[in-house]
DRENTI-291075 format. One record per residue (C-alpha): residue in three letters; x negated, y negated, z negated. Coordinates in steps of 0.5 Angstrom, whole numbers, padded with zeros to 4 digits, always signed. Example, Ala and Ser with C-alpha at 12.3 -4.5 7.8 and 13.67 -1.06 7.14 Angstrom:
BEGIN
ALA-0025+0009-0016/SER-0027+0002-0014/
end
This chain:
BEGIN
UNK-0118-0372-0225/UNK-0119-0368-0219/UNK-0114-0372-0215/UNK-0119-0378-0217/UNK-0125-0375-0215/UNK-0121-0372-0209/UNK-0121-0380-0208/UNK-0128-0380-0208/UNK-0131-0382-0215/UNK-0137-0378-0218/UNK-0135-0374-0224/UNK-0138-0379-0228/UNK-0133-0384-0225/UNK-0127-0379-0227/UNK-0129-0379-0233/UNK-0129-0385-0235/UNK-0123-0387-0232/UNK-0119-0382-0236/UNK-0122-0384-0242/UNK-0126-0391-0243/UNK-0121-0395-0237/UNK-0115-0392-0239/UNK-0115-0394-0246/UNK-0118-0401-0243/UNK-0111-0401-0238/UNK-0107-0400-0245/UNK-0110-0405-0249/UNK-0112-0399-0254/UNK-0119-0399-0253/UNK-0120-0401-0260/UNK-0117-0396-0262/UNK-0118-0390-0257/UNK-0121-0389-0251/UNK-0129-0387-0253/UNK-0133-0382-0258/UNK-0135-0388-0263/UNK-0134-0389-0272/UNK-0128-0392-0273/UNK-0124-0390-0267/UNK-0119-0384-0266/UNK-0120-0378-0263/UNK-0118-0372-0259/UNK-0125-0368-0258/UNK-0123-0362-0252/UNK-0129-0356-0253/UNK-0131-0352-0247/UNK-0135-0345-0247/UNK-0142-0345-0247/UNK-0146-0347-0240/UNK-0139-0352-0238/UNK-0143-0359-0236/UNK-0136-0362-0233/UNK-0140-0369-0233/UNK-0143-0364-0227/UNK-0139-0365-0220/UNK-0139-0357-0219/UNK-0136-0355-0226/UNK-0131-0361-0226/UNK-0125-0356-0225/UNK-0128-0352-0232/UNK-0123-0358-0234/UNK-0117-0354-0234/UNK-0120-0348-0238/UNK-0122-0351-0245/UNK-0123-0346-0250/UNK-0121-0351-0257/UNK-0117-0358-0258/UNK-0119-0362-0264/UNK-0113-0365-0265/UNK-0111-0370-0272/UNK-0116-0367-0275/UNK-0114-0358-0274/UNK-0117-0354-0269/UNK-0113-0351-0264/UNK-0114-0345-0260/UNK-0113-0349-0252/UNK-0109-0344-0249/UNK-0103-0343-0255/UNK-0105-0349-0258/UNK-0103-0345-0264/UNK-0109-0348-0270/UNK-0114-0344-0272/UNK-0116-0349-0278/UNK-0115-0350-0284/UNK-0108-0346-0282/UNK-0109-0341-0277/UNK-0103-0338-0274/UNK-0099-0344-0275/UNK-0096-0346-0269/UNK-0098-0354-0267/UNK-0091-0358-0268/UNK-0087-0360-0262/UNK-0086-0368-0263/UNK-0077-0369-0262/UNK-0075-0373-0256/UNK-0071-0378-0257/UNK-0072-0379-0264/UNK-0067-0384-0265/
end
């Protein structure tokens, strides 16, 4: 995100270009991509007073207190849940599967 605003979008624009245009370019729209009933979300939480639609505090993106993910919440910085499990580390998807 900060190479895009570095290019010269407002932080609105950056936003929109790692949510809603991405999902667009991958054709998954219909599934992913905005806050909308229905669709599948992954919900990023910021301590209080981060406003990262502001250009200033865009940089906070880096710094996020929680991460929704499928359902559990995941402290940011170890990705270790803190609900419904807490202390349960986030298991690593396998490479390679196959």
């Amino acid at each position: 995100m900060q190479f895009t605003m570095a290019g010269g979008l407002d932080a609105y624009e950056v936003l929109r270009a790692a949510t809603r245009d991405g999902a667009l370019s991958l054709g998954l729209f219909d599934a992913i991509g905005s806050l909308t009933p229905g669709k599948l979300a992954d919900i990023v939480l910021y301590p209080p007073g981060v406003d990262i639609a502001a250009l200033k505090d865009l940089k906070a993106s880096k710094d996020p207190l929680s991460v929704i993910r499928g359902g559990r919440i995941y402290d940011a910085a170890t990705m270790i849940e803190d609900w419904p499990v807490k202390g349960r580390k986030q298991a690593k998807p396998s490479l390679n599967a196959d």
